[in-house]
C-alpha positions, 0 to 999 in steps of 0.5 A: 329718691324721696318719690322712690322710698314712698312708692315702695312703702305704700307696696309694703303696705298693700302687700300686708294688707292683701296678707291680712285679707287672705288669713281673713277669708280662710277664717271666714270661709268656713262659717260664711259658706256653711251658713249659704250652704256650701260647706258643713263642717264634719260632725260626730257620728251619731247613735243608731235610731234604736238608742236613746241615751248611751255610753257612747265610749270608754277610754281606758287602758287595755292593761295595768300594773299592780297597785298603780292608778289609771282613769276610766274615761266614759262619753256619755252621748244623748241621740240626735233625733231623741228628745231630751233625757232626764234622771240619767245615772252612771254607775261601776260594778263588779270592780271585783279587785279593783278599788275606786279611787275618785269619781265624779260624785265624792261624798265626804271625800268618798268615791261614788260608784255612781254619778247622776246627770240630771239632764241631757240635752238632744243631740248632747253628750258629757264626759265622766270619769273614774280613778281605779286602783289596781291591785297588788300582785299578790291578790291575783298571785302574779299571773296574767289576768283579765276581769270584766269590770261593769257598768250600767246606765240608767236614764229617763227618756220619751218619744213621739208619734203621729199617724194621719187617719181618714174617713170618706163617704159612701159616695167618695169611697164608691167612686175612690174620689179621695185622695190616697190615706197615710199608713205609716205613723210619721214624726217618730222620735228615736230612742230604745222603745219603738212606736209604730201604727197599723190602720186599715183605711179608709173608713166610711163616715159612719164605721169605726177604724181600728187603729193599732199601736205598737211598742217594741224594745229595739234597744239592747237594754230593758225597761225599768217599771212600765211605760206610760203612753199619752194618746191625743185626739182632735175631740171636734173631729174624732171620738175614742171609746175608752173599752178595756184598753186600760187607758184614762180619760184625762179630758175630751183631748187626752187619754192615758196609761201605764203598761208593761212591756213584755217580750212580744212588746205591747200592742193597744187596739184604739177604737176611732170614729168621727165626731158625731157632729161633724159626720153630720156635718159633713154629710149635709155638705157632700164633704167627701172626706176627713182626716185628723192626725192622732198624736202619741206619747210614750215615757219611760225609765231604761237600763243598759249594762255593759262592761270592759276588760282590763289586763293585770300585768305579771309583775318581774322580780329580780334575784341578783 
């Protein structure tokens, strides 16, 4: 009897402990095989390349009644394949009817219409909302109404871009000894203002290459101020001559300046040739060819404006 009773305790036992083991692995699983890279996890959807920093959703509801309260739900949301965002403001406008109520930034009890997110991380977001009153029926004489109320977002953002460029010998370039140059600019970084490289290579050791940079705002916004672009160059392989592109020359690595941005975008033709002394180098030692990379830089200010309806309810009155 005895033997009995121990041998169903020590079953009760295991079937616990095999119960146990099987929450653990269903709680372990999904970590365990995300890291072997079996499973991941599904994640949010991301901004469109041609972002940077956006309102990424607004919550609110499609419909009030008069005088009463109702909050303004924002998701702000920083592009995954951006860099960093700075500066960031949020604000309402064209409340028209509407009174602000609370809101993220309260000055001495007061309600700001705009909220400042100083920075944004790559691939962040926040949220931040508003409290609206709607208005009496009187102020819009009981009939059904929809006013667009507004908003902007402002933020401070940058991007990046890297072209590879290459320089043969006459001896390479005759017998295309050499292996097939980059033409597009690679390592581009997301974000409202484009940055794209046109260049036609090779060049021969002793000529220069014209390297075309080109900006264009893809985005659905515009760009408050101007753009300051950075240009860096390897000064032990290239040289760049400064000409009337506008840019200055900060030391032998980097040149700099600031521009507008027009409708056409902005395109800045970069002279390029080879260090005089590494050319020669090359030259003594039948070196067939060369490359370096130029690396550049762009910030800026932008602003989006967009808005979202809110439906006035007719508010019933009854005669008895």
């Amino acid at each position: 009897m005895g033997l009995t009773t121990k041998k169903g305790a020590s079953s009760a036992l295991m079937l616990v402990g095999f119960i146990v083991a099987i929450i653990i692995i269903i709680e372990v699983l999904p970590y365990a095989s995300e890291a072997l890279g079996i499973f991941s996890p599904p994640q949010p959807a991301g901004l469109q390349v041609t972002q940077g920093v956006a309102v990424y959703s607004i919550d609110t509801p499609s419909s009030v009644s008069p005088s009463t309260n109702f909050n303004v739900n924002f998701l702000v949301k920083n592009n995954i394949n951006g860099k960093p965002a700075s500066n960031i403001k949020l604000c309402l406008d064209n409340l028209g009817l509407f009174k602000l109520v609370t809101s993220p930034n309260m000055q001495g009890g007061q309600p700001q219409q705009c909220t400042i997110i100083s920075t944004l991380f790559t691939g962040g977001s926040l949220p931040e909302y508003f409290t609206l009153l709607a208005p009496s029926n009187s102020y819009y004489a009981n009939i059904p109404y929809t006013p667009n109320l507004g908003y902007f977002l402002d933020y401070s953002y940058s991007a990046s871009a890297a072209q590879s460029l290459e320089f043969v010998s006459q001896t390479a370039y005759s017998s295309n000894n050499y292996p097939a140059p980059s033409y597009g600019s690679f390592d581009n970084t997301a974000g409202p203002i484009s940055i794209t490289t046109t260049a036609t290579q090779p060049a021969i050791y002793n000529t220069a290459m014209n390297l075309q940079l080109n900006l264009a705002n893809v985005g659905n916004g515009i760009v408050l101020g101007q753009v300051q672009v950075t240009v860096s160059i390897n000064p032990s392989v290239l040289s760049m001559s400064q000409g009337s592109l506008g840019l200055t020359q900060l030391n032998s690595t980097t040149f700099r300046g600031n521009f507008s941005l027009g409708v056409s975008g902005l395109t800045l033709t970069l002279p390029l040739t080879l260090n005089s002394t590494r050319q020669s180098a090359a030259l003594s030692a039948g070196v067939p060819y060369l490359s370096s990379n130029v690396h550049v830089a762009i910030s800026y200010t932008y602003e989006i404006d967009g808005y979202f309806p809110v439906s006035l309810n007719v508010q019933k009155y009854f005669v008895q």
